[in-house]
C-alpha positions as CSV (number, residue, x, y, z in Angstrom):
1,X,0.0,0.0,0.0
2,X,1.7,3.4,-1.2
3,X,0.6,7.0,-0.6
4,X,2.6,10.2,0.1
5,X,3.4,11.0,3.6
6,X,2.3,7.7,5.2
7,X,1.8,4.5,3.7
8,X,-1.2,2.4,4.2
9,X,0.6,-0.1,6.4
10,X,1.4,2.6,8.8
11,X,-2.2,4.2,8.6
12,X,-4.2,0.9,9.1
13,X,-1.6,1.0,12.5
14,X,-2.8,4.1,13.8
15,X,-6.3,3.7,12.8
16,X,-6.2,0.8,15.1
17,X,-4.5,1.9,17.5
18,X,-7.5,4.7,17.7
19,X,-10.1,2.1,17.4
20,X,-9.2,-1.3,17.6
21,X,-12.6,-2.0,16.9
22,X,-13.2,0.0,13.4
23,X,-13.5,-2.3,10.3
24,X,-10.8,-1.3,7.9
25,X,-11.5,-2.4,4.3
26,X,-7.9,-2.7,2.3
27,X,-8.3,-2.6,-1.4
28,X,-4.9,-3.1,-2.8
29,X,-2.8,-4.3,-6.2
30,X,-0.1,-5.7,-4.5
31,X,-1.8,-9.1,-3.6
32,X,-3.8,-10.7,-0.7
33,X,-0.3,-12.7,0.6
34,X,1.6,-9.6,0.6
35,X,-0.6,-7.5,2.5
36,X,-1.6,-10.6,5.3
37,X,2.4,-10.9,5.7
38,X,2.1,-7.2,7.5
39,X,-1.3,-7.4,9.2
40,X,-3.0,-10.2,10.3
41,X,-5.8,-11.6,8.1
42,X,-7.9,-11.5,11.6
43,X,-7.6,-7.8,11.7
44,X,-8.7,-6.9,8.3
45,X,-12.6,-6.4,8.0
46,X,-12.5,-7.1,3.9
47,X,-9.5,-7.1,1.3
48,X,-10.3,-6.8,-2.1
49,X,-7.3,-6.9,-5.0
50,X,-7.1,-4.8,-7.6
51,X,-8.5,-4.3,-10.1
52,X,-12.1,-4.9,-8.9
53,X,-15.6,-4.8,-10.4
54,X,-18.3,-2.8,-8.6
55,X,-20.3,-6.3,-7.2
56,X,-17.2,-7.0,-5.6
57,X,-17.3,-4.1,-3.8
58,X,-20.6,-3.8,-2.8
59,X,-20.4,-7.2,-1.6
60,X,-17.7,-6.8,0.6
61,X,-19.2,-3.4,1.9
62,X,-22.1,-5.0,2.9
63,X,-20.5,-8.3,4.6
64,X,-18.5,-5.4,6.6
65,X,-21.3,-3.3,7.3
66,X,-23.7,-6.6,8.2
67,X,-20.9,-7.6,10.5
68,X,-20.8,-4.7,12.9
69,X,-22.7,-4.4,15.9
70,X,-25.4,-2.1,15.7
71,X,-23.5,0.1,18.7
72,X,-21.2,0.9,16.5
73,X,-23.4,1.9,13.4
């Protein structure tokens, strides 16, 4: 995961260290084994590999959103 200033490894980090409870959805090109050697597969709410299709996507937001307790909605 690459973006100026911070990459996504490092932001998924402080997001959870924030909230360890927020669902973080990955979306990256790099590959599901590449991104699970850096943060446990347990910790990742949905990972989907580029390039997607929009079903994909919705699916994945809606197992995510399905998934959280309705506190946290």
């Amino acid at each position: 995961m690459g973006m100026p200033v911070m990459d996504g490894y490092a932001l998924f980090n402080e997001l959870k260290k924030r909230n360890p409870a927020l669902p973080i959805i990955i979306t990256s090109g790099f590959g599901e084994a590449n991104i699970t050697s850096r943060i446990s597969r347990a910790d990742i709410a949905g990972l989907i590999g580029k390039p997607y299709n929009f079903n994909l996507l919705r699916n994945v937001l809606k197992s995510v959103i399905l998934s959280v307790p309705s506190a946290q909605k």
